[in-house]
N, C-alpha and C positions, 0 to 999 in steps of 0.2 A: 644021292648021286649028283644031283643039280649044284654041289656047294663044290665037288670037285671037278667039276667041268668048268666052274666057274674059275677055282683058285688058277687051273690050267689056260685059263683065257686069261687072266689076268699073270701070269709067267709069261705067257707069249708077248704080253705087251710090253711088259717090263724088260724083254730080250730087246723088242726091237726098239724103244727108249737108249740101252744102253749103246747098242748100233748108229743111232742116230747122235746118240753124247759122243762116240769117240769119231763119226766123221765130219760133225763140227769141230771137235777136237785136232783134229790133224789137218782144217783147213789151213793156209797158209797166213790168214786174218780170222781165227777162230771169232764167232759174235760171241760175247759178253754174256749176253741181257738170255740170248736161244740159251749158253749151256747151263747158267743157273736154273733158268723153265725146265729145261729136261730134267735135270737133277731133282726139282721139286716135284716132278709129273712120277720120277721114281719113286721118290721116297713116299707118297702118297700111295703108290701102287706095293708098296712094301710092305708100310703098316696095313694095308688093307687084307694082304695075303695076309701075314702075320695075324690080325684079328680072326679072320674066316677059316686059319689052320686051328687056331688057341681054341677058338671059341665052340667047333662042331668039331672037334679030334681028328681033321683031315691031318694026313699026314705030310708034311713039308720034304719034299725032294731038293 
């Protein structure tokens, strides 16, 4: 049960990543350098779902 509480914490983060990517995104001087970090802060948090679904048969929503 601790590997889907985790994958769920790790969804939430990855929500609010994406929230914080699209309101740099829509600044009127978006920074550069913040939205690739975000980007790689997700993709990190994706393959790690990814691994902790593959790996222990949690199911991916």
């Amino acid at each position: 049960m601790a590997t889907v509480d985790r994958v769920e914490t790790l969804k939430a983060k990855h929500a609010a990543l994406e929230a914080a990517l699209q309101d740099e995104t829509n600044r009127p001087h978006p920074n550069d350098a913040a939205i690739a970090e975000l980007k790689r802060q997700k993709l990190r948090l994706k393959d790690t779902i990814k691994g902790l679904t593959q790996h222990n048969g949690v199911a991916a929503h």
